[in-house]
LUMLUM-464783 format. One record per residue: chain; x negated, y negated, z negated of N, C-alpha, C in turn. Coordinates in pm, whole numbers. Atoms other than C-alpha are relative to their C-alpha. Example, Ala and Ser with C-alpha at 12.3 -4.5 7.8 and 13.67 -1.06 7.14 Angstrom:
% LUMLUM-464783
<mol=A | n_east=-89 | n_north=119 | n_up=0 | ca_east=-1230 | ca_north=450 | ca_up=-780 | c_east=-90 | c_north=-120 | c_up=0>
<mol=A | n_east=82 | n_north=119 | n_up=6 | ca_east=-1367 | ca_north=106 | ca_up=-714 | c_east=77 | c_north=-109 | c_up=-73>
This chain:
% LUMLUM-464783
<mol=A | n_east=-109 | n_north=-37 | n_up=89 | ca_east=-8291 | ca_north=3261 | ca_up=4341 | c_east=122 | c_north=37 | c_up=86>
<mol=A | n_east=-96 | n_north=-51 | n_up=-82 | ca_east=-8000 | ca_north=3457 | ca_up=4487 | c_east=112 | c_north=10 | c_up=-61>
<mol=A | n_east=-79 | n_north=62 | n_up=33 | ca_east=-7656 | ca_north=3433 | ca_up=4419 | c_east=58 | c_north=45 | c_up=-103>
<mol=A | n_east=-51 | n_north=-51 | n_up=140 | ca_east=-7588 | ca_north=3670 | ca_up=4158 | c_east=-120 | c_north=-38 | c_up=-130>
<mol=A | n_east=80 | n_north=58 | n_up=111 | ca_east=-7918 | ca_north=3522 | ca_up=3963 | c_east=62 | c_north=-129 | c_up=-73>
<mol=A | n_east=-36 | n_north=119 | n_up=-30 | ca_east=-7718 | ca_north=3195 | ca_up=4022 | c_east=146 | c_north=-2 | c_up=-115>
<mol=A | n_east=-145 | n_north=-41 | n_up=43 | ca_east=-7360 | ca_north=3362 | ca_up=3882 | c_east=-25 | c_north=22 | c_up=-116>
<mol=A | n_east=26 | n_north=-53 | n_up=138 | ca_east=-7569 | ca_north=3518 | ca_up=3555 | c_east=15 | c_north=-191 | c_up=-62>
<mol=A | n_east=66 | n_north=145 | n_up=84 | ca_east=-7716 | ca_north=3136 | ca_up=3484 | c_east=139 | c_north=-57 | c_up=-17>
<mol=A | n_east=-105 | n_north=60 | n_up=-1 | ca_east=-7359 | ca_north=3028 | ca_up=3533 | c_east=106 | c_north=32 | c_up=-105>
<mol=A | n_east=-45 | n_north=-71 | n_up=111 | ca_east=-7188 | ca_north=3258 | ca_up=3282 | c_east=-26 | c_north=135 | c_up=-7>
<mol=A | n_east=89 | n_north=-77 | n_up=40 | ca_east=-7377 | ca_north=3478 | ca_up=3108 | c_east=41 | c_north=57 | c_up=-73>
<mol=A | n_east=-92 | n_north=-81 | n_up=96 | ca_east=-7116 | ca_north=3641 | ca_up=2912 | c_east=93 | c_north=90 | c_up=82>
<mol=A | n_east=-144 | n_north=-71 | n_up=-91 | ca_east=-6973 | ca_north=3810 | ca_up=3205 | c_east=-76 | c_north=121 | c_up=95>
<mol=A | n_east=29 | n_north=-106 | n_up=-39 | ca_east=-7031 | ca_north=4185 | ca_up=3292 | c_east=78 | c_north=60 | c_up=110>
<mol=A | n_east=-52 | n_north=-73 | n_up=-145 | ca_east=-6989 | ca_north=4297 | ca_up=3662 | c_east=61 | c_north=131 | c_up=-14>
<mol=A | n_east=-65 | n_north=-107 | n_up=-21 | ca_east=-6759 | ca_north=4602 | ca_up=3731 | c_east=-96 | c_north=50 | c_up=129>
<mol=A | n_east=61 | n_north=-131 | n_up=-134 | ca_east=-6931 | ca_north=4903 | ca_up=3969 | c_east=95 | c_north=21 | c_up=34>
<mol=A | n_east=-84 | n_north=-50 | n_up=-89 | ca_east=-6624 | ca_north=4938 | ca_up=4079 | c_east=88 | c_north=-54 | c_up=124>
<mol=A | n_east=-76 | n_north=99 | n_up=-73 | ca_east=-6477 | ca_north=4875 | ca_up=4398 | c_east=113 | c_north=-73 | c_up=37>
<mol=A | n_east=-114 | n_north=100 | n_up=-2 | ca_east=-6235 | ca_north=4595 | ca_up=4469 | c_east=95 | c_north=115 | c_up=88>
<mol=A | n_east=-65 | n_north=-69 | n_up=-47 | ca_east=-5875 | ca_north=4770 | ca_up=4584 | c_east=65 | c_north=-110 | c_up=141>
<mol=A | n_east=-59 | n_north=79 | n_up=-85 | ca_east=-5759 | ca_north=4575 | ca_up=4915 | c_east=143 | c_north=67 | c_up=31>
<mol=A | n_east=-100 | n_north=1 | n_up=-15 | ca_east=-5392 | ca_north=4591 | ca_up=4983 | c_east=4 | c_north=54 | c_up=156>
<mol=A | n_east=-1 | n_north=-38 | n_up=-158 | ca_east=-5287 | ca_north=4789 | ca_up=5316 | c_east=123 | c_north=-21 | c_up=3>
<mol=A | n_east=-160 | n_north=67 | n_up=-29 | ca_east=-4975 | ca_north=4596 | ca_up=5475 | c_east=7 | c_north=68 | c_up=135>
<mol=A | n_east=14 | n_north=-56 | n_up=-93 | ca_east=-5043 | ca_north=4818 | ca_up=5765 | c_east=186 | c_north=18 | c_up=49>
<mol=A | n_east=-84 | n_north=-14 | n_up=-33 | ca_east=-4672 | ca_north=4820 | ca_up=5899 | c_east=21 | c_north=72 | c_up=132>
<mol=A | n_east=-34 | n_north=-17 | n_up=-118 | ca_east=-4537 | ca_north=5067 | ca_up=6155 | c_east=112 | c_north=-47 | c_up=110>
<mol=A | n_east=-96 | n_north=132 | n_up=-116 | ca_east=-4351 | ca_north=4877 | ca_up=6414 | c_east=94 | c_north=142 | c_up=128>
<mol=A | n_east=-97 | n_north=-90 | n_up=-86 | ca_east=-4056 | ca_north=5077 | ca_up=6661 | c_east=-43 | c_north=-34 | c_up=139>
<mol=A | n_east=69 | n_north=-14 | n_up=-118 | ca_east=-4210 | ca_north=5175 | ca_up=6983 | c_east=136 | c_north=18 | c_up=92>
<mol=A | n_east=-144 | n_north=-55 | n_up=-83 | ca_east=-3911 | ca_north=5141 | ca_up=7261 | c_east=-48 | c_north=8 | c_up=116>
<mol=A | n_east=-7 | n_north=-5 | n_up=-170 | ca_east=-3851 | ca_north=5271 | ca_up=7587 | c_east=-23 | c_north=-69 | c_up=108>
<mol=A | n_east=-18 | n_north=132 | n_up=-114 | ca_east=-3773 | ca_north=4958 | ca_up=7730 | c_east=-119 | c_north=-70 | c_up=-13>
<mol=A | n_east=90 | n_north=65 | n_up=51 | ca_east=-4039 | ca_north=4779 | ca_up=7843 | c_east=5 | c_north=-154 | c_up=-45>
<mol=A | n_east=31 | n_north=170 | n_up=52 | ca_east=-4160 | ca_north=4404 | ca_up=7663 | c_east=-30 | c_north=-87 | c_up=130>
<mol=A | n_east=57 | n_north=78 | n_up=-84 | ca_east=-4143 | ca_north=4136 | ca_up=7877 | c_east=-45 | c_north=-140 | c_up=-20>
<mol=A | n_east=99 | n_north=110 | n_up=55 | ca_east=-4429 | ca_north=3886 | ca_up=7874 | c_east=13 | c_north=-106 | c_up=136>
<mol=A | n_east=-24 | n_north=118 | n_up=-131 | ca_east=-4361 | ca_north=3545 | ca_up=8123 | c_east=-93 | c_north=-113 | c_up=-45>
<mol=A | n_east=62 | n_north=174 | n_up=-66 | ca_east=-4551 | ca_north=3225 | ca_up=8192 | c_east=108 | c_north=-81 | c_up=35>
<mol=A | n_east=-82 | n_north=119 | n_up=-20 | ca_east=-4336 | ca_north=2904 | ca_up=8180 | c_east=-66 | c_north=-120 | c_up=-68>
<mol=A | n_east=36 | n_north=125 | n_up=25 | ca_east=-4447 | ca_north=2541 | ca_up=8151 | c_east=78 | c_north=-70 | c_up=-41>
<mol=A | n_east=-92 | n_north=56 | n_up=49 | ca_east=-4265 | ca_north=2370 | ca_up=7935 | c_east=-68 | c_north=-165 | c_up=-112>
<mol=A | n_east=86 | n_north=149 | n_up=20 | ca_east=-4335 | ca_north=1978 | ca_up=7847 | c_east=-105 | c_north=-12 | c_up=102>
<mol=A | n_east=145 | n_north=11 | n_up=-116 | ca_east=-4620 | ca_north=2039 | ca_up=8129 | c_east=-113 | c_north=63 | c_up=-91>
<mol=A | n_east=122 | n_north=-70 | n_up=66 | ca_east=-4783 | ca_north=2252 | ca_up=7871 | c_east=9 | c_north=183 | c_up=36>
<mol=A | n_east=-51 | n_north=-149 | n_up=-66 | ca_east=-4837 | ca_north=2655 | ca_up=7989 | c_east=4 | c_north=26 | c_up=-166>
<mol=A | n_east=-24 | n_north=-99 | n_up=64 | ca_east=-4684 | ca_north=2886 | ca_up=7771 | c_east=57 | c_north=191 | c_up=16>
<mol=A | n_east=-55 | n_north=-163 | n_up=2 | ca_east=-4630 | ca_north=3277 | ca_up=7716 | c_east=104 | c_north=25 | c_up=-70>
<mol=A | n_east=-58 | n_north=-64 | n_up=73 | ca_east=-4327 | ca_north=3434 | ca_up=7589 | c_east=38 | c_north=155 | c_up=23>
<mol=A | n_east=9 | n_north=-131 | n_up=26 | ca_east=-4281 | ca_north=3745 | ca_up=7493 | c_east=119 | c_north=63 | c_up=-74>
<mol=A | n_east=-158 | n_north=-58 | n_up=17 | ca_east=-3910 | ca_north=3935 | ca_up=7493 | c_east=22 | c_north=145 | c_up=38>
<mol=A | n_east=-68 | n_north=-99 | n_up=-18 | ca_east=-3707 | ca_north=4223 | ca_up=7494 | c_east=-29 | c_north=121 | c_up=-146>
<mol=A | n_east=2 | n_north=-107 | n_up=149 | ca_east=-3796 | ca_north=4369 | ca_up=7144 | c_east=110 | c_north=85 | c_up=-73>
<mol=A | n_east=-161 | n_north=-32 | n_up=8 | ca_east=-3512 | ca_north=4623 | ca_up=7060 | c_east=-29 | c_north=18 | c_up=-177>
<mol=A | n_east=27 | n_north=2 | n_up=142 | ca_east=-3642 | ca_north=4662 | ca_up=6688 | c_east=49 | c_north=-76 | c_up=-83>
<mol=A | n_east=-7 | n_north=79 | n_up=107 | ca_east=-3592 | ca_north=4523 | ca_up=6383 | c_east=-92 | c_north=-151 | c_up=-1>
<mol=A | n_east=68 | n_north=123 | n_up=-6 | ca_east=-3665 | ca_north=4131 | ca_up=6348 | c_east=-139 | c_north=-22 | c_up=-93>
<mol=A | n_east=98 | n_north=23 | n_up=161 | ca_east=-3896 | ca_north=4138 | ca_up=6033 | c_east=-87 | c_north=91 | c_up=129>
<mol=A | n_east=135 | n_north=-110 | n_up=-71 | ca_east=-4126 | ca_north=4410 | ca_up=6266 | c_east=-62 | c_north=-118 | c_up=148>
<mol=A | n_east=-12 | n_north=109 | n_up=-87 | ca_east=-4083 | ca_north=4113 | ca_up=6561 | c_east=-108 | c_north=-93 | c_up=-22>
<mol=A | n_east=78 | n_north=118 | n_up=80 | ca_east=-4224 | ca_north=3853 | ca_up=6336 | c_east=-118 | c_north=21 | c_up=-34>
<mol=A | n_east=135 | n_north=-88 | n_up=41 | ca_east=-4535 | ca_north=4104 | ca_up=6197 | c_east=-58 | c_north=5 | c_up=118>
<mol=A | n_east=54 | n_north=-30 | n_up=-150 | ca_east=-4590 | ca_north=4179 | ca_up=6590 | c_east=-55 | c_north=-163 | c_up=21>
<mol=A | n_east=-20 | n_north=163 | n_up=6 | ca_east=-4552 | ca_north=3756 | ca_up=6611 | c_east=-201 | c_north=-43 | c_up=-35>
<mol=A | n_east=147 | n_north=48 | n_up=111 | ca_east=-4820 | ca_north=3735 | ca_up=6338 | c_east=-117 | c_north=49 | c_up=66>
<mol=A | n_east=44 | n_north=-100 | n_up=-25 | ca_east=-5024 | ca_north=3951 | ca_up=6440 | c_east=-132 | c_north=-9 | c_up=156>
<mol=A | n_east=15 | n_north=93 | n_up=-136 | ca_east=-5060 | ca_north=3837 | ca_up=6797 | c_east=-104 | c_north=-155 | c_up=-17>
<mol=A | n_east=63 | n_north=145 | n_up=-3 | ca_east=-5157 | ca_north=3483 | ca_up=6736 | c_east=-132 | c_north=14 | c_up=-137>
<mol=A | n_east=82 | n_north=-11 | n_up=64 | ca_east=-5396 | ca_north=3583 | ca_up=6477 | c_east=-99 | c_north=46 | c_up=66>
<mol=A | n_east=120 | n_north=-37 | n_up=-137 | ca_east=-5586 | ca_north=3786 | ca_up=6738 | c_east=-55 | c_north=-62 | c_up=92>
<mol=A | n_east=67 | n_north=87 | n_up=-118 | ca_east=-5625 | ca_north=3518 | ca_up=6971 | c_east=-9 | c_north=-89 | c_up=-1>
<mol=A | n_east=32 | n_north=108 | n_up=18 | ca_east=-5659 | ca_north=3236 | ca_up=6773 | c_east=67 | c_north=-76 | c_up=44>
<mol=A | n_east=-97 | n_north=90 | n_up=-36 | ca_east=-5390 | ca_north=3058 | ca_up=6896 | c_east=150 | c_north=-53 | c_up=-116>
<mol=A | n_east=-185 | n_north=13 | n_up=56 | ca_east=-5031 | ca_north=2881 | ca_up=6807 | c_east=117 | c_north=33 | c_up=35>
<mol=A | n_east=-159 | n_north=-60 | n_up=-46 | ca_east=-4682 | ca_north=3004 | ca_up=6834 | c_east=83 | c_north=19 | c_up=-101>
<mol=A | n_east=-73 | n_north=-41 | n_up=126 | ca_east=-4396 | ca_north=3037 | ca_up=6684 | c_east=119 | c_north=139 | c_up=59>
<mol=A | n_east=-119 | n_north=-100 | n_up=-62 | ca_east=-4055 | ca_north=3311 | ca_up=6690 | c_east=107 | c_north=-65 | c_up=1>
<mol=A | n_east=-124 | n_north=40 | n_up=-45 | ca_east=-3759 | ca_north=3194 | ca_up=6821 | c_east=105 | c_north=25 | c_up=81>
<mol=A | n_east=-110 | n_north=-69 | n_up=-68 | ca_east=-3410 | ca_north=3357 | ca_up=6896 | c_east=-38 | c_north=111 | c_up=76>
<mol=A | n_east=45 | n_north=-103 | n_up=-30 | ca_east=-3574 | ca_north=3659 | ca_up=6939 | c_east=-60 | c_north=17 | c_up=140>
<mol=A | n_east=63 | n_north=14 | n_up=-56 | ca_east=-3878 | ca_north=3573 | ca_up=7139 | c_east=-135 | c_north=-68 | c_up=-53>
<mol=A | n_east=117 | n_north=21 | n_up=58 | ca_east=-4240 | ca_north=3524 | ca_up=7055 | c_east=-38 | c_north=-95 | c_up=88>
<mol=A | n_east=93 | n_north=130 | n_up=-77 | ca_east=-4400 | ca_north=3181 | ca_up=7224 | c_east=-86 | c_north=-36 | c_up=-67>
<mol=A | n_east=169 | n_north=34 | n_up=48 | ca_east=-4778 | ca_north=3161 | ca_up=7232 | c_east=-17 | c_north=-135 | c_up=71>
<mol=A | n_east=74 | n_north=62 | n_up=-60 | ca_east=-4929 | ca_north=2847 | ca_up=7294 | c_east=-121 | c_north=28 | c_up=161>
<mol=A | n_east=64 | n_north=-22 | n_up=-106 | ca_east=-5113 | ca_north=2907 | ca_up=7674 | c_east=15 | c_north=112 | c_up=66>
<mol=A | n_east=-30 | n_north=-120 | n_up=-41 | ca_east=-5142 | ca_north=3136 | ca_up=7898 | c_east=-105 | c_north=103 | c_up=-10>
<mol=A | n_east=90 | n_north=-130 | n_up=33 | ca_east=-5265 | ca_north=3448 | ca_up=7790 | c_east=77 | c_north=154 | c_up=-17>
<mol=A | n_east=-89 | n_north=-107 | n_up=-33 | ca_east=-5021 | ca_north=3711 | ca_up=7939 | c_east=-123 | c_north=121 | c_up=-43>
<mol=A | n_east=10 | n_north=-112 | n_up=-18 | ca_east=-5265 | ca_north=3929 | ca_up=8011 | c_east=-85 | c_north=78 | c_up=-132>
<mol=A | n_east=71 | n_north=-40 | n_up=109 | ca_east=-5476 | ca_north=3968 | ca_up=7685 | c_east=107 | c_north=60 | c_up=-105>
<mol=A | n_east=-115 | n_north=-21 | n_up=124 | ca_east=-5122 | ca_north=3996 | ca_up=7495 | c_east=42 | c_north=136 | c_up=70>
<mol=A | n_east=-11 | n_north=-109 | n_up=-94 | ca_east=-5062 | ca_north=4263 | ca_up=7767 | c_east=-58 | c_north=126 | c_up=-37>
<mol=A | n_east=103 | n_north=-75 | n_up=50 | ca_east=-5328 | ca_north=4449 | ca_up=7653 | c_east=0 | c_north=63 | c_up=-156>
<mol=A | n_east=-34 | n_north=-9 | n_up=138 | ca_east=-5275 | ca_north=4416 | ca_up=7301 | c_east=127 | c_north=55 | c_up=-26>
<mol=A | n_east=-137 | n_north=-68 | n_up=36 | ca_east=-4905 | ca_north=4560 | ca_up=7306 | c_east=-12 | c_north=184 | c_up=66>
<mol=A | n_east=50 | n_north=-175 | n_up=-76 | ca_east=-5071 | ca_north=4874 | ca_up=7552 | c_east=-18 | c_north=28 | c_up=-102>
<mol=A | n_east=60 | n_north=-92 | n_up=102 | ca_east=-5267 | ca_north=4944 | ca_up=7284 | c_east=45 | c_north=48 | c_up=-104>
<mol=A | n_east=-80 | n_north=-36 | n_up=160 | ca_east=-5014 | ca_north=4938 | ca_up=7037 | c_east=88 | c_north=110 | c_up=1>
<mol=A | n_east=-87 | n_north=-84 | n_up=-86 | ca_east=-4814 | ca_north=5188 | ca_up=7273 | c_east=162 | c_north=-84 | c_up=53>
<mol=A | n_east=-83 | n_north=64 | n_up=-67 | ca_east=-4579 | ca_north=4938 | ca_up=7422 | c_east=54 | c_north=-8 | c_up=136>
<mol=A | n_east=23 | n_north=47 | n_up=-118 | ca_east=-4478 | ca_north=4897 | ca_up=7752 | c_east=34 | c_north=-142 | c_up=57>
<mol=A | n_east=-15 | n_north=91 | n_up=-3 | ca_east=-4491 | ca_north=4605 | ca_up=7922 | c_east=18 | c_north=-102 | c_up=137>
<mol=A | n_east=-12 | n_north=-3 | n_up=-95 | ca_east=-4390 | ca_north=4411 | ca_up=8214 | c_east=26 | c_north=-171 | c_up=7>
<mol=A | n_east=45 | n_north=147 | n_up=-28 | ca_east=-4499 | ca_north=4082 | ca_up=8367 | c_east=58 | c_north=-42 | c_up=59>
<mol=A | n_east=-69 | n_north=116 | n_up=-53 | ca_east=-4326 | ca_north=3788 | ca_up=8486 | c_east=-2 | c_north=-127 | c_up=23>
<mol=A | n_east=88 | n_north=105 | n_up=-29 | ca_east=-4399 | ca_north=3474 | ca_up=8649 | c_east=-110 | c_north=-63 | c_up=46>
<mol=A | n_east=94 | n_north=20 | n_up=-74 | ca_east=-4651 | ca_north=3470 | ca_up=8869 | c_east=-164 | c_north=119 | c_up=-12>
């Protein structure tokens, strides 16, 4: 028995739509600047962390970039005084991820 045999037995008064579900696109374009982002390594409590500065944009686009970030790599972080801090170090994957976004970007701290 499979799961829509499972869904009829369950309520049987209820007629599926052929049509497909509409997903929401929050796709936001974010301000690509000149200057490049700079991503550092600092240990702080004796724990490594990344931050990630120099965003000349709008804060709300900051915060989406923020999100965005730590969703990709499974990590924690928060934004603060206009600077993104990831939990560990993972300059260079975030590095990567702002190339691709057309960023530039420039490393600091070892």
């Amino acid at each position: 028995m499979d799961l829509q045999d499972q869904l009829k037995n369950l309520f049987p008064d209820h007629v599926p739509s052929n049509e497909p579900e509409e997903k929401e696109e929050t796709s936001h374009e974010l301000y690509v600047q000149k200057e490049p982002m700079i991503c550092k390594f600092e240990k702080r409590k004796g724990k490594p962390t990344t931050i990630i500065e120099g965003y000349e944009g709008d804060e709300e686009d900051f915060k989406i970039l923020a999100k965005e970030i730590k969703t990709k790599l499974s990590v924690g972080g928060s934004f603060k005084d206009g600077a993104i801090i990831i939990q560990g170090d993972y300059r260079d994957k975030i590095m990567k991820i702002l190339q691709e976004k057309g960023f530039k970007t420039k490393r600091v701290g070892g």
